[in-house]
Backbone as CSV, one residue per row, in Angstrom:
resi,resn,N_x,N_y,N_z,CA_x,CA_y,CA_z,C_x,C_y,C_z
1,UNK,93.548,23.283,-37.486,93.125,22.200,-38.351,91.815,22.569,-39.058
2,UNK,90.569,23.053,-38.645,89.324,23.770,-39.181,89.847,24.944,-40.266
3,UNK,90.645,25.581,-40.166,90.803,26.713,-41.162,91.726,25.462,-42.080
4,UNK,92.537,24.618,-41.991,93.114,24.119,-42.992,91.863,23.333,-43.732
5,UNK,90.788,22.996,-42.815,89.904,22.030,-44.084,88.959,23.172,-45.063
6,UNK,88.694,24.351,-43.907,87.780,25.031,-44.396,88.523,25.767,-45.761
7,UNK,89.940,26.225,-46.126,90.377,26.694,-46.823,90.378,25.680,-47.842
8,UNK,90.372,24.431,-47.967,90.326,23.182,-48.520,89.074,23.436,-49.214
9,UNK,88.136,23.823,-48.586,87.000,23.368,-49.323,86.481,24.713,-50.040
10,UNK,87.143,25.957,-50.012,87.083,27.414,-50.624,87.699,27.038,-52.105
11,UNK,89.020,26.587,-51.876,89.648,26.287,-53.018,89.187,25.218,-54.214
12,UNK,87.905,24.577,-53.525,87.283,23.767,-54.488,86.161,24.461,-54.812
13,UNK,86.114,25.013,-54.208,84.854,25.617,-54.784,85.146,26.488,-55.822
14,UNK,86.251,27.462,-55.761,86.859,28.209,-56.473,87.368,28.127,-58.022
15,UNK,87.777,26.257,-57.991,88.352,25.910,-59.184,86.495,25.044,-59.800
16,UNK,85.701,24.602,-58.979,84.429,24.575,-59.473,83.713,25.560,-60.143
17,UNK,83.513,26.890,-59.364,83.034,27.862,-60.487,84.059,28.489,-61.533
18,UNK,84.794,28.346,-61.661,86.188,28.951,-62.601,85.717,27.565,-64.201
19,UNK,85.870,26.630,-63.718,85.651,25.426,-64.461,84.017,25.666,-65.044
20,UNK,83.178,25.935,-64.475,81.763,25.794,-64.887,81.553,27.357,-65.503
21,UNK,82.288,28.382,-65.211,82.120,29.342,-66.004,83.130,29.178,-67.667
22,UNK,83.950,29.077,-67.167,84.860,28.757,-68.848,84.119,27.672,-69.541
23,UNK,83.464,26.311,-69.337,82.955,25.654,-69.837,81.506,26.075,-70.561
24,UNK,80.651,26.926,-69.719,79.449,27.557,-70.393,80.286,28.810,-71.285
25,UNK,80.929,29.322,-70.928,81.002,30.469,-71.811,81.326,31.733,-71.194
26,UNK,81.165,31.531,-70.334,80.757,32.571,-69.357,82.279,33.599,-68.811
27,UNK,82.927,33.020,-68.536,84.491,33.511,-68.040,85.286,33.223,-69.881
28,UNK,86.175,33.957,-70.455,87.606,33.530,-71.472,88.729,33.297,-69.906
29,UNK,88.890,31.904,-69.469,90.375,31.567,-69.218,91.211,31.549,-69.620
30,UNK,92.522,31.981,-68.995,93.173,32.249,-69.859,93.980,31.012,-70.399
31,UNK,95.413,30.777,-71.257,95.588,29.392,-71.736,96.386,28.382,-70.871
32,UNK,96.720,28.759,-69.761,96.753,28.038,-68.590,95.641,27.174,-67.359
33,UNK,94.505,27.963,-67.688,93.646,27.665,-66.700,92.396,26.943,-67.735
34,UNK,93.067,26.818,-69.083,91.763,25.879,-69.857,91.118,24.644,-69.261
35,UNK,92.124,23.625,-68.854,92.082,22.149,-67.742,90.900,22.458,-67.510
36,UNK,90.648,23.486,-66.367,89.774,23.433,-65.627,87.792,23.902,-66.256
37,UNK,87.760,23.938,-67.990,86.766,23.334,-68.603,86.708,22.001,-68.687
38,UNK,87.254,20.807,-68.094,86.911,19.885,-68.798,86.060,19.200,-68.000
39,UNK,85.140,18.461,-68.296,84.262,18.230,-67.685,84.360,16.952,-65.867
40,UNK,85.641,16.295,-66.255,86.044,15.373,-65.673,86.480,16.400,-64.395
41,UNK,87.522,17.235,-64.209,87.696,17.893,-63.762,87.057,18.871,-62.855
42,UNK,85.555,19.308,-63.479,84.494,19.808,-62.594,83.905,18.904,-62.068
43,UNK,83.390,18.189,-62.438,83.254,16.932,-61.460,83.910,16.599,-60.057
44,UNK,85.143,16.280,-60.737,86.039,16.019,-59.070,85.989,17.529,-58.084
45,UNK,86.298,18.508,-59.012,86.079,19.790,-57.952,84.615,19.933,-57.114
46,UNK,83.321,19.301,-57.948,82.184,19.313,-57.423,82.312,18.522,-56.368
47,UNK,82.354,17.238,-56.135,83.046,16.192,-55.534,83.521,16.607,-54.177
48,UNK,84.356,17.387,-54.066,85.692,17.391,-53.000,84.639,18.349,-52.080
C-alpha cells in the first residue's frame, strides 16, 4: 500500500514539472502532452 501512494505521488510530481516546463518555455511537448501547460491543470498536479 506505501509504494502504491508513494508511486502516486512521483506521478504528480512528474506531470507537475512536465506542465511547468512546457508552460515557461522550457520543455517543446509534444502535441499530445500540450493539456498539461494549462494552468488549471498544474495546479491540481501541484495539489495532489
Amino acid at each position: 500500500m506505501g509504494a502504491s501512494w508513494a508511486s502516486g505521488i512521483n506521478l504528480y510530481a512528474a506531470l507537475l514539472m512536465l506542465g511547468i516546463g512546457g508552460a515557461t518555455g522550457t520543455l517543446d511537448l509534444p502535441a499530445g502532452l500540450e493539456t498539461l501547460e494549462n494552468p488549471l491543470v498544474i495546479m491540481a498536479a501541484g495539489v495532489m
